[in-house]
KOLLUMLUM-835223 format. One record per residue (C-alpha): residue in one letter; x, y, z. Coordinates in steps of 0.5 Angstrom, whole numbers, plus 500, padded with zeros to 3 digits. Each point is the difference from the previous one (the first is absolute). Example, Ala and Ser with C-alpha at 12.3 -4.5 7.8 and 13.67 -1.06 7.14 Angstrom:
! residues 2
A525491516S502507498
This chain:
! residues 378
X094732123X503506501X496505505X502506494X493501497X501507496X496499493X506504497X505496500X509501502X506498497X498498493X504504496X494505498X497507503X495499505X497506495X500496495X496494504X495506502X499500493X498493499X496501506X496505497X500499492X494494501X495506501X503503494X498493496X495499504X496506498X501500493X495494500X493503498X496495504X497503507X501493502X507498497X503506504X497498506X503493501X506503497X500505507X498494504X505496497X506505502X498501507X499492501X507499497X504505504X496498506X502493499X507502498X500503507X498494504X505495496X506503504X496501506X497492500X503493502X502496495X493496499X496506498X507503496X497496494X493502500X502507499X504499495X496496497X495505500X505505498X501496493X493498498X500509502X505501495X498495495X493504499X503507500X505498495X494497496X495505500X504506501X507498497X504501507X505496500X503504507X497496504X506495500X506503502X496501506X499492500X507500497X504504506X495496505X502493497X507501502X499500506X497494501X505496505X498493499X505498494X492495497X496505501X504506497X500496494X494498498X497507502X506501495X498496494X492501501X500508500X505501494X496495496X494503501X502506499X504498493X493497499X496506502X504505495X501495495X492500499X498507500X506502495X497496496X493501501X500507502X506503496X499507500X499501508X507497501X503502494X502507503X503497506X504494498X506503502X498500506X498493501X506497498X503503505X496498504X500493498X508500501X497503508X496494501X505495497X508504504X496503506X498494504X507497499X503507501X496501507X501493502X508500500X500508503X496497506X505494501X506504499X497505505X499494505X507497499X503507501X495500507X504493501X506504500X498506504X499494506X506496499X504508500X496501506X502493503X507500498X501507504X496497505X505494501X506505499X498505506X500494504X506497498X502506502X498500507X504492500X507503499X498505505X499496505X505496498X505506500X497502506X501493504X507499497X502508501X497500508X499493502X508498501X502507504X494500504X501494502X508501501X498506504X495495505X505496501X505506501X496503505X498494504X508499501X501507502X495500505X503493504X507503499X499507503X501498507X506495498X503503495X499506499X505502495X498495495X491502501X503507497X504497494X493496499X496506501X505503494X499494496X492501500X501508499X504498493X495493499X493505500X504506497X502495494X492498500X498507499X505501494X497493496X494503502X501507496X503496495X494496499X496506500X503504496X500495494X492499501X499507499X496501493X505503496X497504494X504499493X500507499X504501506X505495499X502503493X502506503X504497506X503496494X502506497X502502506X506494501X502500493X502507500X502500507X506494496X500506494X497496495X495502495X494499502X493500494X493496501X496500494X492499502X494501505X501498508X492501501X498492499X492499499X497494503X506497503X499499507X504503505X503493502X503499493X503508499X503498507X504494498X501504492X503506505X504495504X504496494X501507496X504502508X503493499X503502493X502506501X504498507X503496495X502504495X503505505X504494503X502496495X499502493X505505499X496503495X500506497X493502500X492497501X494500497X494498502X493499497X493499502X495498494X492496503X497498495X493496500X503493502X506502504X505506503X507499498X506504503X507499497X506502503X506501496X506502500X507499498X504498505X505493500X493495500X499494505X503494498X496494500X502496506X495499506X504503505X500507496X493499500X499500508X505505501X497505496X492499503X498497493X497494503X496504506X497504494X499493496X496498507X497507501X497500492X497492500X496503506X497505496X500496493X505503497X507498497X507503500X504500493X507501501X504501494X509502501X502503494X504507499X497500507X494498504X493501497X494497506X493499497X495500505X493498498X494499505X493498498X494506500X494498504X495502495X492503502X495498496X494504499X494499504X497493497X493498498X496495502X500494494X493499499
């Protein structure tokens, strides 16, 4: 059961003014009985509903059904003895929450039978209390009849959309340590031959030394070029991993383009909402990738680029109408394309090309949805 035990309830589409009303109208009807005896059952009544309505959501699944027992017997007598009928959305709203599918259902049909039951009676036995008010219980036997179903599947959309915050959190969990891999391995393989090449060079050049000596310098030169070779791959590298702000990028693409005296135009918002940095990262870099492309190769004219996020997904469209990229696979790794195919999959996303009247690229990467904060089903 959920550990939420609020007597007014969330999230059903209704104010909680207007559950405060349900609250307090049984003393409304309550006192207009002329029995000193009737008004006190019906306080007592309304407290001993309130409080087992309170102890549904706090109790383990065993006393659940005590409670809600008590709870209709409750709501039976006030709709017979004093024509309210509210008492049932409370019951209603609670219903929905019942997780176990058997349980859900019966307390489903028994509560909304009894109550149509219960209204049936008194309309016909006691026609002028309710006349006034029969407006009102029809709505409120629609409530009994759509509110559990309604709640029902918000708490199971709201557990699904649970479900997928983790898998999100765990996919970017799993990418972070992709990550990690390549840089290890881009490390080993950057670092690990040339380190090794400068032991064995260094070795050689300490046993040449005091035999030859002019071919221990041109060792000692080749480990001087070997480690600064090393140095420079290692800068690259770096230089690649550094998280690039999508905002930054479009201004040095507009940089380039001018620079090669092409018309430049962007149309949309560089400020991207829940994307992670990784993901704004590889956008910042396919967009550099493209635009080193259109300078280089395109012969275009002019460029434009446009930035649109939407709920499922962020695209980028670069455009422009420079001579186009034939289909072949050669054209394609000459030009990067596959690098940004490779770097795009990383992330979930895609790469469209089209070649007509130029080079249109639509690129689109999945956004990490956040959810809100999920209740706990009963």
């Amino acid at each position: 059961m959920q550990t939420w035990y609020h007597i007014i309830p969330k999230n059903t589409g209704l104010s909680s003014y207007v559950w405060i009303i349900f609250c307090l109208l049984p003393f409304f009807f309550i006192f207009r009985s002329s029995s000193m005896t009737e008004i006190l059952i019906g306080i007592g009544m309304t407290l001993v509903f309130f409080l087992s309505y309170r102890l549904s959501f706090i109790s383990n699944s065993r006393l659940v059904y005590l409670w809600v027992s008590i709870e209709m017997a409750i709501s039976l007598i006030m709709t017979m003895l004093f024509g309210y009928i509210y008492f049932s959305l409370f019951l209603a709203f609670f219903i929905g929450n019942i997780h176990h599918k058997g349980g859900f259902l019966s307390l489903y049909i028994v509560h909304l039978s009894t109550t149509v039951a219960a209204v049936t009676i008194v309309l016909f036995t006691q026609n002028e209390s309710l006349f006034p008010q029969l407006p009102f219980i029809i709505i409120s036997i629609i409530g009994v009849i759509l509110l559990p179903f309604t709640i029902r599947y918000r708490n199971k959309q709201q557990k699904l959309e649970g479900q997928l915050q983790d898998a999100n959190e765990r996919i970017s969990q799993l990418m972070v340590l992709e990550e990690r891999e390549r840089i290890a391995r881009d490390l080993h393989d950057t670092l690990g031959h040339k380190l090794s090449l400068i032991g064995l060079k260094s070795d050689l050049a300490g046993k040449l030394v005091p035999v030859k000596p002019e071919n221990a310098i041109n060792e000692i030169h080749d480990i001087r070029q070997t480690a600064r070779t090393a140095l420079k791959e290692v800068r690259e590298m770096v230089s690649n991993m550094r998280g690039a702000k999508l905002e930054d990028e479009i201004t040095r693409v507009q940089q380039i383009i001018e620079a090669a005296e092409m018309e430049f135009q962007f149309d949309g918002d560089t400020t991207l909402t829940n994307t992670p940095l990784l993901v704004e990262n590889v956008l910042s870099m396919c967009l550099k990738e493209a635009a080193t492309n259109i300078v280089k190769h395109s012969g275009a004219s002019w460029c434009y680029v446009s930035i649109e996020q939407s709920e499922t997904d962020v695209h980028i469209q670069i455009k422009d109408d420079g001579i186009g990229i034939s289909d072949d696979t050669q054209s394609y790794q000459g030009h990067g394309l596959q690098g940004m195919r490779e770097r795009l999959e990383f992330v979930n996303g895609n790469l469209e090309i089209l070649s007509d009247q130029g080079t249109t690229l639509n690129i689109r990467v999945p956004n990490v949805i956040q959810q809100t904060e999920q209740e706990e089903s009963v």
